[in-house]
C-alpha positions, 0 to 999 in steps of 0.5 A: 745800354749800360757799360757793364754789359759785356762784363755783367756775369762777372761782376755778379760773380765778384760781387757775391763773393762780396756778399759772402764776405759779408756774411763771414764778417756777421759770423765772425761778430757773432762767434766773438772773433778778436776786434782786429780780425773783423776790422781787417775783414771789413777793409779787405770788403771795403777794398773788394767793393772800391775794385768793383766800383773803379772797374764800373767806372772804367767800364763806363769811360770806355764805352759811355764817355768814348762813344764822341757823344760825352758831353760836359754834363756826363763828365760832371757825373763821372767825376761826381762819382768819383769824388764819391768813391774817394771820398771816404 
């Protein structure tokens, strides 16, 4: 069973809004909109995902890791994840 069950219609909700900022962003490129606005879009989707990414990951701890059967390699892989995620 994956973490995010209980929680899975809303983060298909949330991320189609990611999904049509995205596509706001592609509209903005191509209607020539000022460079600045699209970066600032860009980050606020980048910052949109991060969100969803940390809920995942929180989701997970509680109910993957605090079920007593983590083990060291399930540990390794939460903060492999992690470090993915803060890495950029």
């Amino acid at each position: 069973m994956r973490g995010y069950t209980t929680s899975k219609d809303e983060l298909i909700k949330r991320l189609a809004r990611v999904e049509g900022q995205i596509r706001g962003i592609a509209g903005m490129v191509e209607d020539d909109r000022y460079c600045i606005d699209v970066v600032t879009q860009i980050n606020a989707a980048r910052a949109a995902l991060d969100k969803i990414a940390l809920g995942l990951l929180d989701d997970h701890v509680r109910h993957c890791l605090a079920a007593g059967s983590s083990s060291s390699e399930q540990a390794d892989e939460l903060m492999g994840a992690v470090g993915r995620l803060v890495s950029r």
